[in-house]
Short mmCIF file of the C-alpha atoms (twelve columns), coordinates in Angstrom:
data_MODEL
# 
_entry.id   MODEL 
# 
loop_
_atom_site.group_PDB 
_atom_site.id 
_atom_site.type_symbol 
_atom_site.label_atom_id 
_atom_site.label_alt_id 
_atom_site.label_comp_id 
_atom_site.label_asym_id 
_atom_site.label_seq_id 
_atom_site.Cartn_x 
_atom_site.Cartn_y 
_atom_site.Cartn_z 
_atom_site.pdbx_PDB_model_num 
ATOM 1   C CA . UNK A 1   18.000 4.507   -8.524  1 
ATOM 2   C CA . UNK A 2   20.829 6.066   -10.635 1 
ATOM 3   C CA . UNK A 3   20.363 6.234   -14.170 1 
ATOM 4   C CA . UNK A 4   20.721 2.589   -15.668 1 
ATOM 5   C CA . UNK A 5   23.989 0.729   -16.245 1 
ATOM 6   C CA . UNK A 6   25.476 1.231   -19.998 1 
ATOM 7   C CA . UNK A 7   27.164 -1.912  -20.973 1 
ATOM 8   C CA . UNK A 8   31.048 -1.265  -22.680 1 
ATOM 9   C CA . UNK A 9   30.525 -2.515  -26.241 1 
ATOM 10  C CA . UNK A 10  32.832 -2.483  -29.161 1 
ATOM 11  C CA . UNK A 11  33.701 1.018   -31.120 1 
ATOM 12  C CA . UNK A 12  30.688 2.773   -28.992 1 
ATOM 13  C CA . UNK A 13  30.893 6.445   -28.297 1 
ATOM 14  C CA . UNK A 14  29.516 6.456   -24.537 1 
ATOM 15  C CA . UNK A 15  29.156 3.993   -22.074 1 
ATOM 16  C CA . UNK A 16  29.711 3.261   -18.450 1 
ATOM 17  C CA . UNK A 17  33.442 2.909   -17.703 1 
ATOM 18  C CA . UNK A 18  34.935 -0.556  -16.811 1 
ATOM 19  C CA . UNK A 19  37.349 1.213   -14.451 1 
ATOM 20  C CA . UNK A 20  36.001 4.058   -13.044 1 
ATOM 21  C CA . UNK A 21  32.264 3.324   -13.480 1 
ATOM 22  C CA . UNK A 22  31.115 6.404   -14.816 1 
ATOM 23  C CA . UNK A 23  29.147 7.517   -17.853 1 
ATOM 24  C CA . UNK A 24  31.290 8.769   -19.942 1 
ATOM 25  C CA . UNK A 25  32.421 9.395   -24.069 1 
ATOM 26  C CA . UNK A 26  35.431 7.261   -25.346 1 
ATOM 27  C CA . UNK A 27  37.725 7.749   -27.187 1 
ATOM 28  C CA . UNK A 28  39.071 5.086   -29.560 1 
ATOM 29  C CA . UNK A 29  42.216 4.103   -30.922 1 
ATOM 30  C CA . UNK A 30  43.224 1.729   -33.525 1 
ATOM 31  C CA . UNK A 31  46.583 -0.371  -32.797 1 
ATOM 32  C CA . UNK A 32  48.576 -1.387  -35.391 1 
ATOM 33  C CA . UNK A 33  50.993 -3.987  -34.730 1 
ATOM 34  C CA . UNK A 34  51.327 -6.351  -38.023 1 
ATOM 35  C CA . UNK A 35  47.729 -4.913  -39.683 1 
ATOM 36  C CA . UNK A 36  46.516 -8.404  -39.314 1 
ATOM 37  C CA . UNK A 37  44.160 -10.300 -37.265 1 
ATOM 38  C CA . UNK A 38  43.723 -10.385 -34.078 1 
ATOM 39  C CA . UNK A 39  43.083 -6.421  -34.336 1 
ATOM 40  C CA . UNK A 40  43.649 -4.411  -30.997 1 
ATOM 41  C CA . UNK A 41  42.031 -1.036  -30.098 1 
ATOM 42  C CA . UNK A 42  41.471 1.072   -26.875 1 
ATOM 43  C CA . UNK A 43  39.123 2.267   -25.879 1 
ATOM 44  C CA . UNK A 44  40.121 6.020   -23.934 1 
ATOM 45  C CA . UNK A 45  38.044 7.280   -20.851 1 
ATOM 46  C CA . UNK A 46  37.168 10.747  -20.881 1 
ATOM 47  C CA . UNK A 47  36.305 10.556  -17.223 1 
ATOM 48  C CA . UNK A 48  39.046 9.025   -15.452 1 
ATOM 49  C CA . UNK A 49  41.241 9.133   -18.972 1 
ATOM 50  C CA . UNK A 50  42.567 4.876   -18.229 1 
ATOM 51  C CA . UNK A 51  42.032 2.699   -21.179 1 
ATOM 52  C CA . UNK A 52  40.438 -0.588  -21.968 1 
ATOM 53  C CA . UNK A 53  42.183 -3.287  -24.220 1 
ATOM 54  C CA . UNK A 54  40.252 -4.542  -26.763 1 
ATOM 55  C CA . UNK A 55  40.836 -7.732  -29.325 1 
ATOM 56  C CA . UNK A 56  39.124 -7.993  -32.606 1 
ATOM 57  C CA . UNK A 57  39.271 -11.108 -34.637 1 
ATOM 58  C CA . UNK A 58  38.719 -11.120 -38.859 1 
ATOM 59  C CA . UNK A 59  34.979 -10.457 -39.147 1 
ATOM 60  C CA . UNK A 60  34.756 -10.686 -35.438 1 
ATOM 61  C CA . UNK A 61  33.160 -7.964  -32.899 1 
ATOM 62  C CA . UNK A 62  35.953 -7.176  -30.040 1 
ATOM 63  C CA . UNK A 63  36.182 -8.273  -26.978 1 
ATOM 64  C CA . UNK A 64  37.218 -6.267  -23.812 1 
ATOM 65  C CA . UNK A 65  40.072 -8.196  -22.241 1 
ATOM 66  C CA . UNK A 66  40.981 -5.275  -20.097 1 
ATOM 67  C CA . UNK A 67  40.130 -4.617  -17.451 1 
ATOM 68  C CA . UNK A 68  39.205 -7.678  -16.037 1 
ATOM 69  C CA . UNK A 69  35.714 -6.897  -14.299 1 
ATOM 70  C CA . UNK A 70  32.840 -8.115  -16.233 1 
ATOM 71  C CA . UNK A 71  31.352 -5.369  -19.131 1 
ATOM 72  C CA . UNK A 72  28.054 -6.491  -18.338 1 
ATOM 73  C CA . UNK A 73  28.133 -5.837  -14.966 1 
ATOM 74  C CA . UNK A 74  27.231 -3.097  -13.061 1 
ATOM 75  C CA . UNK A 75  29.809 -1.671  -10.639 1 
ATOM 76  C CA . UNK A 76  28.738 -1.239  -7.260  1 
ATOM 77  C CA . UNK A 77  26.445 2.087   -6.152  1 
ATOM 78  C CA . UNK A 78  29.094 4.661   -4.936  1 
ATOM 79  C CA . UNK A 79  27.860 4.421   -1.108  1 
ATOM 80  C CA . UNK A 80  27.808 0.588   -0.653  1 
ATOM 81  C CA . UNK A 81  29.290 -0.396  2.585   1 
ATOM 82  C CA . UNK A 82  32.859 -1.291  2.025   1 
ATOM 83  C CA . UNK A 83  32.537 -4.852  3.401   1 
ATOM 84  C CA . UNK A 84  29.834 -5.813  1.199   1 
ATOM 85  C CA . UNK A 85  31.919 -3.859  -2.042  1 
ATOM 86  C CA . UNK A 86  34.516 -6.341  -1.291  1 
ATOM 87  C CA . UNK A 87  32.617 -9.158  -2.093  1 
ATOM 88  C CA . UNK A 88  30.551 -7.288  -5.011  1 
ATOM 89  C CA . UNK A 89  34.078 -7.053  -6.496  1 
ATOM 90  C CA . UNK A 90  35.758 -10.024 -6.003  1 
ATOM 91  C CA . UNK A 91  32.197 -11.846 -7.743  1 
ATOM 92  C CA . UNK A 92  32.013 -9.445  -10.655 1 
ATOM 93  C CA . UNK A 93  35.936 -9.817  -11.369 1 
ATOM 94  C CA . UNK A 94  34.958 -13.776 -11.761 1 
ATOM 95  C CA . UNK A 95  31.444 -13.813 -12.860 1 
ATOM 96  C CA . UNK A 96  32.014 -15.253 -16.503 1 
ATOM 97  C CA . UNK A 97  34.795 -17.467 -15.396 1 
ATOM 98  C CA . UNK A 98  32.634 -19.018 -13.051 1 
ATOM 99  C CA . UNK A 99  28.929 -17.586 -12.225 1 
ATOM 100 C CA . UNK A 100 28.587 -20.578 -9.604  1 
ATOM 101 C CA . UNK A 101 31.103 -18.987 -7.579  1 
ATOM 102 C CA . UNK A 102 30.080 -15.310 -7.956  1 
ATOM 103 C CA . UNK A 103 26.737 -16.209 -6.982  1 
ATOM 104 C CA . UNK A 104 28.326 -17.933 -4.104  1 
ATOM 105 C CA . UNK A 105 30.112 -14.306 -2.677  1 
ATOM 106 C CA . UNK A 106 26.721 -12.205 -3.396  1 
ATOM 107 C CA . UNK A 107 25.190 -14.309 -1.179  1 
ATOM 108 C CA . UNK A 108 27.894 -13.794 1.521   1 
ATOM 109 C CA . UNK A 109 27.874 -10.124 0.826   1 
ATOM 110 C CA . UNK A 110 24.437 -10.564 1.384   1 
ATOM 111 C CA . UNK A 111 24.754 -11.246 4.414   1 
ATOM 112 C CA . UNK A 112 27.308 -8.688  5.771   1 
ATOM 113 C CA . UNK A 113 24.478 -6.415  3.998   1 
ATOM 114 C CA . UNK A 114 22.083 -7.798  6.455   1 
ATOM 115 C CA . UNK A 115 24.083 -6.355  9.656   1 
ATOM 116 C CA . UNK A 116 24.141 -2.656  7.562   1 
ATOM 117 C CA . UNK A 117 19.801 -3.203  7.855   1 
ATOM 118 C CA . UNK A 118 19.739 -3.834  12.006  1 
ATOM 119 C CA . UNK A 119 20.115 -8.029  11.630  1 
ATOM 120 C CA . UNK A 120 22.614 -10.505 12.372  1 
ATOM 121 C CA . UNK A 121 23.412 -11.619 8.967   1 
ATOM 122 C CA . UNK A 122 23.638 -15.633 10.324  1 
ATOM 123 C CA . UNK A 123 19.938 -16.861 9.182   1 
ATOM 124 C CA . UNK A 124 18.722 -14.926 5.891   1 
ATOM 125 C CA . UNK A 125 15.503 -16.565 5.891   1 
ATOM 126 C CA . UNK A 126 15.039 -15.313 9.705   1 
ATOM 127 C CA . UNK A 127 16.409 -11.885 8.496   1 
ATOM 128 C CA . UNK A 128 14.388 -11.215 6.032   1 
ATOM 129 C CA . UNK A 129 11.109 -12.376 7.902   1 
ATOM 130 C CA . UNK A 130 12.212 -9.669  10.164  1 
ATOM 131 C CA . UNK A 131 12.552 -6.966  8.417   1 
ATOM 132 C CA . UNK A 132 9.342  -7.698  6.440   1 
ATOM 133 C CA . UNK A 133 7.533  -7.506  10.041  1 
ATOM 134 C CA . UNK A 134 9.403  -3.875  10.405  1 
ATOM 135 C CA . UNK A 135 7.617  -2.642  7.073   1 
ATOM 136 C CA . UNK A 136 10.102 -4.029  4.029   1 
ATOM 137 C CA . UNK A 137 8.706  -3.041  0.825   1 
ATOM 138 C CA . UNK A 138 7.939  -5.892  -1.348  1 
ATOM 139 C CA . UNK A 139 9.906  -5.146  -3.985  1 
ATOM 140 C CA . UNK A 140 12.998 -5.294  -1.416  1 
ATOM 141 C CA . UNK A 141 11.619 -8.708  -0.232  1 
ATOM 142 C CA . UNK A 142 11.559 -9.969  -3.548  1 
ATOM 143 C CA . UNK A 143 15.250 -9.213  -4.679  1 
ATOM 144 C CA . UNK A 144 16.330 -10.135 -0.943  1 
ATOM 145 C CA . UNK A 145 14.897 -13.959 -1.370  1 
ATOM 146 C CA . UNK A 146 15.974 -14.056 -5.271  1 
ATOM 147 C CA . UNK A 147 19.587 -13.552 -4.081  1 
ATOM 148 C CA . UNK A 148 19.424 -15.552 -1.259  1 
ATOM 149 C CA . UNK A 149 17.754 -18.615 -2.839  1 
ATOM 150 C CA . UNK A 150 20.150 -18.411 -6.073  1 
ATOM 151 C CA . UNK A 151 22.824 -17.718 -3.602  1 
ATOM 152 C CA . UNK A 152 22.087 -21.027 -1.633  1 
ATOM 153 C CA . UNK A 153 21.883 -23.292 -4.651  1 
ATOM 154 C CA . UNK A 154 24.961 -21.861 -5.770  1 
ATOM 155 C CA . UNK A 155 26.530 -23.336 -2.406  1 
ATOM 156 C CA . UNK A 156 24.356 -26.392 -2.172  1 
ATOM 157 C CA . UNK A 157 23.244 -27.298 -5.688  1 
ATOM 158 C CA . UNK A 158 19.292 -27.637 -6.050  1 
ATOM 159 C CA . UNK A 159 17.130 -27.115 -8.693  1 
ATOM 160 C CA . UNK A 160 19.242 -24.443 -10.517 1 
ATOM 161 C CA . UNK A 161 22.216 -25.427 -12.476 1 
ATOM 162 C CA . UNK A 162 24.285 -22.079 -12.208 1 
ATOM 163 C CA . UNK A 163 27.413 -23.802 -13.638 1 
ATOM 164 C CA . UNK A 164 27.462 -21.693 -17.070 1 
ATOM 165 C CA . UNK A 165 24.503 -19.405 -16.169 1 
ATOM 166 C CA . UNK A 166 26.112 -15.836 -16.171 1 
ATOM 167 C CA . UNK A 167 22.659 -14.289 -17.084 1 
ATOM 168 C CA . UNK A 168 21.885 -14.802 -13.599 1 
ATOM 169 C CA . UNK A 169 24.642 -14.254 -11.791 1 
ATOM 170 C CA . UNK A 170 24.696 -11.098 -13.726 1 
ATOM 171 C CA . UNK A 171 21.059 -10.093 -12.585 1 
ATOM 172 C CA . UNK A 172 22.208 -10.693 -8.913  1 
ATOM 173 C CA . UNK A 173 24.397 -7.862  -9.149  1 
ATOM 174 C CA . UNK A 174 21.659 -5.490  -10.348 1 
ATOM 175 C CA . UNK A 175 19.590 -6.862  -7.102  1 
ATOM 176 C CA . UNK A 176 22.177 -6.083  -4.977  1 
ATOM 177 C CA . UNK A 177 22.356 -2.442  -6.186  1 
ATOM 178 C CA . UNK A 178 18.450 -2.309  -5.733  1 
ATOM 179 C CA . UNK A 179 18.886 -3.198  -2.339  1 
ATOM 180 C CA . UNK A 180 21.258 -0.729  -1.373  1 
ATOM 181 C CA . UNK A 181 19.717 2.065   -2.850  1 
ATOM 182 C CA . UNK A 182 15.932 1.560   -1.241  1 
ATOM 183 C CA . UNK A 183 17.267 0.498   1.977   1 
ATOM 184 C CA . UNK A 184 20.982 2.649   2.535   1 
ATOM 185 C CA . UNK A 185 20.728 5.755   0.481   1 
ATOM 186 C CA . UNK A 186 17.293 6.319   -0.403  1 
ATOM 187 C CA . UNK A 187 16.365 6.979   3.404   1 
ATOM 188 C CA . UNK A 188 19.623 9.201   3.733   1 
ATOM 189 C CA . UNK A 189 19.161 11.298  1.295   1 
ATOM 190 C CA . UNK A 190 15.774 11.757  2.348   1 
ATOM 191 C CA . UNK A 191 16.614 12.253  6.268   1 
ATOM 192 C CA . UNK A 192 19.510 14.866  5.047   1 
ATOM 193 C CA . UNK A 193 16.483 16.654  3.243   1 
ATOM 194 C CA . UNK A 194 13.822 16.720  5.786   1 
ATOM 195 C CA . UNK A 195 16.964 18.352  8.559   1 
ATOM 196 C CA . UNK A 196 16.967 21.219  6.255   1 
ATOM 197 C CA . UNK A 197 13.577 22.148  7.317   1 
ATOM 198 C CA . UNK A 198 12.876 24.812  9.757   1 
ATOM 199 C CA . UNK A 199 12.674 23.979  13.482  1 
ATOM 200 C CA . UNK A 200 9.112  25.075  13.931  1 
ATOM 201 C CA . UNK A 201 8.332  22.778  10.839  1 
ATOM 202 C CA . UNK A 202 9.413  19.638  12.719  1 
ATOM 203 C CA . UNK A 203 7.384  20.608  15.331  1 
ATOM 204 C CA . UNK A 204 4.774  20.894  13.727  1 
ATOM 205 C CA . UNK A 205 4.873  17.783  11.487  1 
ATOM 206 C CA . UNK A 206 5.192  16.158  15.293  1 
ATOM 207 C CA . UNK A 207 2.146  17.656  16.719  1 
ATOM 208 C CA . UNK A 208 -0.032 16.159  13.717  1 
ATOM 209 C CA . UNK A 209 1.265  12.986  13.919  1 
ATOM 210 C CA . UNK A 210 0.743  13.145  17.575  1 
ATOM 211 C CA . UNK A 211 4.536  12.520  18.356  1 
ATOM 212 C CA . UNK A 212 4.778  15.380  20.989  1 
# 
């Protein structure tokens, strides 16, 4: 997994972009309009050099107001399918405004993740017993029924009142990210690796494992 998410907070020196999604040192700037509260400062990308808008009331830590995508949530991993980014998006830009109905698109971009892993994407439960059949490591299993259980009470309310619970929704996102990386990238990287090796290598590798 890449190295973890930094969270934007208020007059920090480094942290991972809101727009761009990058570690990266910012530079801030102090904007005086009438020199009294609300305070506003931006906060300057080194990276991708775009700003973030900041409010500060008397005695008050700011507030990022721009951009809109939650600070607390990580952005999605750099090779996530686009159809499932879509969704990750669209939830994180309205995760604190309602966590009910980001919950509600994870689970749908859940399930367009499903057809990226070799299923149909129409029965999660079914899905996931599948893939756990073909090998899934547990750890997989587990975020793959967190999201999908939290995902279906956020569509048809059980035991879980997501209504105002953004810690969760927020942890969803992580999950997501998990996912992709064991099960998309992981296994790419590592089949780009093992091409590299020498032809007789391969076969040999083959002959032990009694493959040829």
């Amino acid at each position: 997994m890449s190295e973890p998410y930094i969270v934007p907070e208020f007059q920090n020196s480094a942290f991972h972009c809101p727009h761009c999604g990058v570690y990266a040192h910012q530079k801030w700037h102090n904007l005086e309009f009438t020199g009294k509260s609300p305070r506003y400062f931006l906060s300057k990308c080194e990276h991708c050099q775009k700003s973030g808008l900041w409010i500060a009331a008397e005695n008050e830590i700011g507030q990022l107001v721009y951009p809109q995508n939650s600070a607390s949530v990580p952005p999605p991993l750099e090779d996530i399918p686009s159809d499932v980014k879509d969704d990750y998006e669209e939830a994180r830009k309205i995760v604190d405004l309602s966590p009910r109905g980001s919950t509600a698109l994870l689970r749908l971009a859940l399930a367009k993740l499903m057809i990226h892993l070799g299923e149909d994407g129409k029965n999660l439960n079914d899905n996931i017993r599948n893939l756990v059949r073909k090998g899934l490591p547990e750890r997989v299993q587990k975020s793959l029924d967190t999201v999908r259980v939290i995902g279906n009470d956020a569509v048809h309310p059980g035991t879980l009142d997501l209504r105002d619970n953004v810690e969760i929704a927020t942890a969803l996102f992580r999950l997501i990210n998990v996912i992709v990386d064991t099960m998309l990238i992981q296994p790419r990287e590592i089949d780009e690796i093992y091409k590299r090796l020498p032809p007789t290598t391969h076969d040999a590798i083959n002959k032990r494992d009694g493959k040829v």
